[in-house]
Every structure is written in C-alpha cells, then in structure tokens.
N, C-alpha and C positions, 0 to 999 in steps of 0.2 A: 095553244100556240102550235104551230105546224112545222115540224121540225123535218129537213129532208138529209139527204146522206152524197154526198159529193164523193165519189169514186176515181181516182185519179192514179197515174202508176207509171212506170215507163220496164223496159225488156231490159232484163241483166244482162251485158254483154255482148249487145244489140249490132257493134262492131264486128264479133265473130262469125255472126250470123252469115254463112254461104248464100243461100236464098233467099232474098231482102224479100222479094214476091211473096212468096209460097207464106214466109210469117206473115206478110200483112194479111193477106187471103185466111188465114188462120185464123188473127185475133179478127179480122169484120165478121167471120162464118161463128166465132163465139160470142160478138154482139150480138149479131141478127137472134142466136138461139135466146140469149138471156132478156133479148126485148118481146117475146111473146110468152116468157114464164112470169115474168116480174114486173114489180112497179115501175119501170125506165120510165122519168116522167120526160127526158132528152136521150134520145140516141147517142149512143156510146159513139167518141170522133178519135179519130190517129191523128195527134200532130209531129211535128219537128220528125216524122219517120220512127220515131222509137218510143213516144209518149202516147197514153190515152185516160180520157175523161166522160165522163156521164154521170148522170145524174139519178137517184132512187126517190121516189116519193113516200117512201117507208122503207126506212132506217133499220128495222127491226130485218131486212132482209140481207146487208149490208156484209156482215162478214161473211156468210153464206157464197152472195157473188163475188167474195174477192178468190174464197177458193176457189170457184169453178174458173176465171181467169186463170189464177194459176197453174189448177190441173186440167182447164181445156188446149192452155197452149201445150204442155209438156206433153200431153198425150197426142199433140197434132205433130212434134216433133219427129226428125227423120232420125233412123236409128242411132246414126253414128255423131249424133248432135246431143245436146241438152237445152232446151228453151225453158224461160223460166220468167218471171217478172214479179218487181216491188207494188205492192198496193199500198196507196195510204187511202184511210176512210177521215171525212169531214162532217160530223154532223151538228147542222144548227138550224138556225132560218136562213131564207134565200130573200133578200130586198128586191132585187130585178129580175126576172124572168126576160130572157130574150128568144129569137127565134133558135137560137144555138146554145151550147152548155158553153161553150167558149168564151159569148161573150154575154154571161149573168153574170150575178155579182150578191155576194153576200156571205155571210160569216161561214158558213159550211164548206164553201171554195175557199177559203181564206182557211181553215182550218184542214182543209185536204192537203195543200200545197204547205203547208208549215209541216207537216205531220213527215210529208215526203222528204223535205228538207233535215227532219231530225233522223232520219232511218238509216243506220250504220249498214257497214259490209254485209253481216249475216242475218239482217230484218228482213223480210220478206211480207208482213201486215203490221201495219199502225193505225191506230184508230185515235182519232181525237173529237171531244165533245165539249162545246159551249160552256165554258165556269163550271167545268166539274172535273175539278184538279183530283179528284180524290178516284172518281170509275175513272181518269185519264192511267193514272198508275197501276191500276187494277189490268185494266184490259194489256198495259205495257208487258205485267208478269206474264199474266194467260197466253196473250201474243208470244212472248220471247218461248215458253214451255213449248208452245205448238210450233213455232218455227223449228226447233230442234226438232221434233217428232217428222216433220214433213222435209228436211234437208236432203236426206240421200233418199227423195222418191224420182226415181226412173219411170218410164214412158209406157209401160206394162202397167204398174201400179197407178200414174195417173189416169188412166182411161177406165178404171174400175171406179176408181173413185169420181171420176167428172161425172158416170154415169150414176152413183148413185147418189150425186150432190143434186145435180141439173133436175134428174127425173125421176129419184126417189125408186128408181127398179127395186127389186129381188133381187137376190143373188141369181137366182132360178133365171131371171128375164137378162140378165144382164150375160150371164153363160148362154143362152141362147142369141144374144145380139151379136156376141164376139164369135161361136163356134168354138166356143171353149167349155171345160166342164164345171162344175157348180162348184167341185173343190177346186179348180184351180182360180176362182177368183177368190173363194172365200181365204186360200192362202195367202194371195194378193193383197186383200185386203187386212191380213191379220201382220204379215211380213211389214208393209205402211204405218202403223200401232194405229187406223184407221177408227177404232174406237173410242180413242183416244180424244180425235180430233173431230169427231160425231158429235161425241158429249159434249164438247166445247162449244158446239157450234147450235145443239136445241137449247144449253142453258140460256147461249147470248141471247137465241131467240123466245123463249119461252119466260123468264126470268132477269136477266140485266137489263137488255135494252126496252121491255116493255114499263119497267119502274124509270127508266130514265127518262119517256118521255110521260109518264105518268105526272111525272113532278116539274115537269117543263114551264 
C-alpha cells in the first residue's frame, strides 16, 4: 500500500507580518529549495495568503521538511521580526491525484487538516497517521518535548539549523557558508538543544516511520 504524507500549515501571526511580500518570497524560495532535495510528489502552493500545502511521496521524510519550513522561514526573517509557522503532517493513501495538491483528495489531506485543526496555541508539528491511534500519541508526546526545545529559537539559530537540516553540511561548511567561525555555530547549535531535535528526527526516519509503513 502506498502511503504519502500531506504537508499542510499556515504562518503564526501572519497579521503582524510588515512585509506580506518579502514572507511570501520566503516561503516559495523554501518550496522551490525543498522540491529538488525531496520526494514533493505536488509543488508546495500558498493559499488564503497565510496557508500552505504539498504533498511528499515518502512519508519517512515528512518531519524532516516540517523543520526546515520552520527554520527556513525564521532564518529568512528580518531582524527585528520573528516568523514562524504550524505544520500538521497527514499520512495515509491518496484516492485522486489531481493536477494540484489542492484539488486531490484522500485520507492523508483529510488527516493533515484535522491534525491542523487539533494544534493548540503552543504546537508548532502534528503528525497524524491512518488507524494508528497508538504511534498517533506517541509522536503527540515526542512533538510536544520537541516543540518546547525549539520555542525560543531566534533567527541566528534557525539558519544553522535549516542549513544542517536542508543539506546535511558540516559545521566546517556551514561556518564557511555564513563567514562565521566553526565555534560559533557549533554554539548555535548547542544553545538550540539542536541535538536534541537531531535525534528526534533520524529516529522518526530511520526506526518509527519506517515500521509504520512496513505494517501498512
């Protein structure tokens, strides 16, 4: 069975936002990056101004790109600002494939947009999978630890981390991308509890979401 991962979210506090522009140009220039590393089996689309959606054809990549949405916008952010947005992940089957993510149709959308719907004030990723009420609460705990870990990350700390989510750098490569030094990302990254949310994120890929669609 072929189970895909419906990617859906909208910007926290999208109203304060100064430069309605400059965000949108932000989150398309974090599509366009995430549609030549990953399985986007639909191009990521902005609606209503402050929502977006797309679609992954392997699930197992799925928490992965909700970080980097969140720390490619915060790191595109202008200093004196904080951008930031909710992910909910949806994974199941897809019944309709259309020319747009917009207008498919199948349990995975239907499970993205419910997930959205449940995410209080302080969520920032939800994840919801097809009749498995049991990894549903699982990922709920793992989510809510990692939301607290990543709350007070600032626009210095996301760009350390989009870079080593996105493209997998060095420290080494990554101090030379910024013109900064090797310790000051590795403080970055230590200051973020970055390891934290590392672990969290080869387990889902390496170990949860591989037995989940194992058993699909």
């Amino acid at each position: 069975m072929n189970y895909f991962a419906t990617i859906t979210g909208d910007i926290i506090r999208s109203q304060k936002v100064r430069d309605k522009e400059a965000l949108i140009k932000a989150m398309e220039s974090i599509f366009r990056e995430l549609e030549t590393g990953f399985d986007v089996e639909f191009p990521f689309e902005i609606y209503r101004g402050d929502s977006f959606q797309g679609l992954l054809s392997n699930p197992v990549q799925s928490l992965r790109v909700a970080y980097i949405l969140r720390t490619g916008l915060m790191a595109r952010a202008p200093k004196n600002e904080k951008w930031d947005v909710r992910v909910a992940i949806g994974v199941g089957k897809v019944d309709f494939l259309s020319n747009t993510v917009k207008t498919s149709q199948g349990e995975a959308f239907v499970l993205a947009g419910s997930a959205l719907e449940e995410m209080k004030k302080y969520d920032r990723i939800k994840i919801r999978m097809a009749a498995r009420d049991e990894a549903n609460r699982q990922t709920d705990v793992m989510n809510r630890l990692a939301d607290a870990q990543g709350m007070d990350w600032h626009r210095t700390a996301a760009e350390v981390i989009y870079l080593r989510l996105m493209y997998k750098w060095s420290q080494t490569k990554i101090a030379e991308h910024l013109a900064i030094s090797q310790a000051a990302v590795h403080k970055r990254l230590r200051r973020a509890r970055f390891d934290a949310i590392d672990f969290y994120i080869r387990y889902f890929e390496q170990d949860f979401m591989p037995k989940i669609l194992e058993n699909a």
